[in-house]
C-alpha positions as CSV (number, residue, x, y, z in Angstrom):
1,X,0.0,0.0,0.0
2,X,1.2,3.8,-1.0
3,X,-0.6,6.7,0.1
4,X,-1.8,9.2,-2.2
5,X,-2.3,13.1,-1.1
6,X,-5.9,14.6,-1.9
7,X,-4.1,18.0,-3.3
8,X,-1.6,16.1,-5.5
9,X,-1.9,16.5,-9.3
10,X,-4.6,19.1,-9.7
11,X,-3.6,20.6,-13.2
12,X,-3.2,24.6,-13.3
13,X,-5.7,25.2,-16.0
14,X,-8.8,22.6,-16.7
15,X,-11.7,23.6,-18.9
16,X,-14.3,21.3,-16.9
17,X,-15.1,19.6,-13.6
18,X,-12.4,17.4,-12.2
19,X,-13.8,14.0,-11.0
20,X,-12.0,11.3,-9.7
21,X,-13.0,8.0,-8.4
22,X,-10.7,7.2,-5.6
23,X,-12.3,4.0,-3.9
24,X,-15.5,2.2,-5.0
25,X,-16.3,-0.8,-3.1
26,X,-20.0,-2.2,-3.7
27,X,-22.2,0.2,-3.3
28,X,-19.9,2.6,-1.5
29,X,-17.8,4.8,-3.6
30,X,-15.5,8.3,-2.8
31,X,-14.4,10.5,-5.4
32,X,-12.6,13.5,-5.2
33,X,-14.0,16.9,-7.4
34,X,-12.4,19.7,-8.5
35,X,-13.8,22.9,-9.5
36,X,-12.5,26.6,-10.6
37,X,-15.2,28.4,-11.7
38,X,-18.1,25.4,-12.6
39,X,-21.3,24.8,-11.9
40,X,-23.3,22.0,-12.7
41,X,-24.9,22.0,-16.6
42,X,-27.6,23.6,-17.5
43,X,-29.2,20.6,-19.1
44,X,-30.8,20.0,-15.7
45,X,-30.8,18.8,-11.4
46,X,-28.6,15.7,-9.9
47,X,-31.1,13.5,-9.0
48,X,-29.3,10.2,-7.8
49,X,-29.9,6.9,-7.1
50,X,-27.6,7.1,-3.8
51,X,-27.4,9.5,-0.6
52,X,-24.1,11.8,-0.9
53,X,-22.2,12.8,2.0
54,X,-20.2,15.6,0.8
55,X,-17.2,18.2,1.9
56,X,-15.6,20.9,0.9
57,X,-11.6,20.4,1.4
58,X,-10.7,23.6,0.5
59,X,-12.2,26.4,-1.0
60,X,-16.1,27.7,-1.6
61,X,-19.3,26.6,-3.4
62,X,-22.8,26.9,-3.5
63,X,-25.6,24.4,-3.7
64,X,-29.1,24.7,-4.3
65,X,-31.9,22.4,-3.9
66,X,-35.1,22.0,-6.5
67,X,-37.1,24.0,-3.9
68,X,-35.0,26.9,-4.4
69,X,-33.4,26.7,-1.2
70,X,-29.1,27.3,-1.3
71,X,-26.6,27.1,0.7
72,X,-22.8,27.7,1.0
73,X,-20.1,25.6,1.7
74,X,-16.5,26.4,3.0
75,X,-13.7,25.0,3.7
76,X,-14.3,21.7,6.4
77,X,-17.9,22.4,5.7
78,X,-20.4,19.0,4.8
79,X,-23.4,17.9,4.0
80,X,-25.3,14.8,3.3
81,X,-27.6,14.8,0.6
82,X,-30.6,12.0,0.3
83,X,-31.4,10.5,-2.6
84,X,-33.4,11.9,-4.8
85,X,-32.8,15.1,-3.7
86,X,-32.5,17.1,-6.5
87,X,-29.4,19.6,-6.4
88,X,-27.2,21.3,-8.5
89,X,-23.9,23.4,-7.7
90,X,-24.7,26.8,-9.0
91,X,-21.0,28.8,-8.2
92,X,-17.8,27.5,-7.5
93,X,-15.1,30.0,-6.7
94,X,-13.0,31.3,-10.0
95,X,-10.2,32.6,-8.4
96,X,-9.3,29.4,-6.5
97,X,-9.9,25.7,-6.9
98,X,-12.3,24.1,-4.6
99,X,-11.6,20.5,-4.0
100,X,-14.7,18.3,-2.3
101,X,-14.6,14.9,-1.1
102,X,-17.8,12.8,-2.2
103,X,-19.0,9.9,-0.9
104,X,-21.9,7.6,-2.6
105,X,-23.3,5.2,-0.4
């Protein structure tokens, strides 16, 4: 076993959203997700089959929920999101990258 570092190789320009799967294990999977500027697509809501338990690492976002209601994250903040709760990010910060830890169970 080597350990990796959640920070390490995050390129200095990238055009869109960052995922990457860092464990998946049955039903369970963790992913990290960069962002510099993004917000979800236009084309519509994250509705998913699993609850996300998510965190911002470092930097700030916002979410907002299908009944209008937002929020925003900061650094060490989470959240768990039920299924089916439909959400989209709608601002990431553009000056700096903001790095979240996602986890599908």
């Amino acid at each position: 076993m080597k350990p990796k570092n959640i920070f390490h190789n995050i390129p200095q320009d990238f055009d869109k959203e960052l995922f990457e799967l860092l464990l998946e294990q049955g039903s369970l999977t963790i992913e990290r997700i960069v962002s510099k500027g993004h917000q979800s697509p236009d084309s519509g809501w994250y509705d998913q089959e699993q609850n996300e338990w998510v965190m911002v690492i470092k930097g700030k976002a916002i979410l907002t929920f299908d009944d209008e209601s937002s929020i925003q994250l900061e650094t060490g903040d989470f959240i768990n999101i039920p299924c089916h709760k439909k959400h989209r990010v709608t601002w990431t910060d553009p000056d700096n990258e903001t790095i979240w830890l996602a986890v599908h169970y």
